[in-house]
C-alpha positions in Angstrom: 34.4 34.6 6.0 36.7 37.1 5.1 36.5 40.7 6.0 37.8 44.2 4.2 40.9 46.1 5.7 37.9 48.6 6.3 35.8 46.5 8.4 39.2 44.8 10.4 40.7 47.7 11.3 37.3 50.2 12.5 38.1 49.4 16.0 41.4 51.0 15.8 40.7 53.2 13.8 37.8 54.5 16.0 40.0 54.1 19.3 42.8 56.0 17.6 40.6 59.1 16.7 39.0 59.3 20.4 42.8 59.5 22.0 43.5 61.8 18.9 41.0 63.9 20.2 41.3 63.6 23.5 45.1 65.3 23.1 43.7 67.6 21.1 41.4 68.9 23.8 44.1 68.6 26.5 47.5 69.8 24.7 46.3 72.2 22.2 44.3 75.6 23.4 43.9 76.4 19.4 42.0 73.2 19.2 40.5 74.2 22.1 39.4 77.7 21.1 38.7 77.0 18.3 36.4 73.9 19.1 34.8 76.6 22.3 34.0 79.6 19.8 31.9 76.7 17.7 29.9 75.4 20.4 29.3 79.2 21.5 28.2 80.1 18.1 25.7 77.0 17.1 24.2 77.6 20.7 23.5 81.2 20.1 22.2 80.3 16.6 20.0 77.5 18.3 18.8 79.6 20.4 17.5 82.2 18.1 15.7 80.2 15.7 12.0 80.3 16.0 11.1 76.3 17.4 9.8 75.5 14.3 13.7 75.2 13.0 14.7 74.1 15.3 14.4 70.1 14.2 16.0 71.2 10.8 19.3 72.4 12.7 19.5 69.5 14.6 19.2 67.2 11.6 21.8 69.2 9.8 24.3 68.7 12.8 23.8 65.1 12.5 24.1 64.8 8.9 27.6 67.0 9.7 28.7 64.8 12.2 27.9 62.0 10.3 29.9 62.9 7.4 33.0 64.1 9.6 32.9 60.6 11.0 32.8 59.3 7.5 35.5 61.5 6.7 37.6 60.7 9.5 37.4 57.1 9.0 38.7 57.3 5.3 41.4 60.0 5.8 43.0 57.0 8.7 42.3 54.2 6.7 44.1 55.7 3.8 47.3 57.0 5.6 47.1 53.5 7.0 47.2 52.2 3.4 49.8 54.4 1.7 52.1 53.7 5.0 51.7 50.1 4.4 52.8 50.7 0.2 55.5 52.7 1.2 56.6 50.1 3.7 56.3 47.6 1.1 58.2 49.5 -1.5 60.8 50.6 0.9 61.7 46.8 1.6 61.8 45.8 -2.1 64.4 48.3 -3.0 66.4 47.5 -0.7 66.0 43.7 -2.1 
């Protein structure tokens, strides 16, 4: 059975973004006030939307986080590629 560089490499990949972000949160205060002034604004608009759209909202920040993840994923994957072509290119000029 052979498997995609894609499918091999998600656990890194996935453990590599959770550290990212976990420096992020802990080294960077514009990450972090950034990522604060967010959460304070999608709570204030939560909570003034009449319960009726309130299902909507949450949907839409799931389809968000979804495609962030998605995103995220491809964005790694491809530095991960053009590293490795640029690795490989590297060695064969100095061939």
């Amino acid at each position: 059975m052979t498997y995609s560089l894609e499918v091999l490499l998600d656990p890194l990949i996935r453990n590599r973004l959770e550290t990212l972000y976990g420096e992020l949160k802990t080294n960077h205060s514009d990450f972090n006030q950034v990522f604060n002034e967010s959460e304070h604004y999608i709570k204030t608009i939560r909570e003034s939307l009449p319960d009726n759209l309130k299902q909507p909202l949450f949907l839409y920040e799931d389809a968000q986080f979804t495609l962030q993840a998605i995103l995220e994923i491809k964005i790694y994957l491809q530095g991960f590629k053009d590293a490795l072509h640029l690795f490989n290119e590297l060695r064969i000029t100095k061939l």
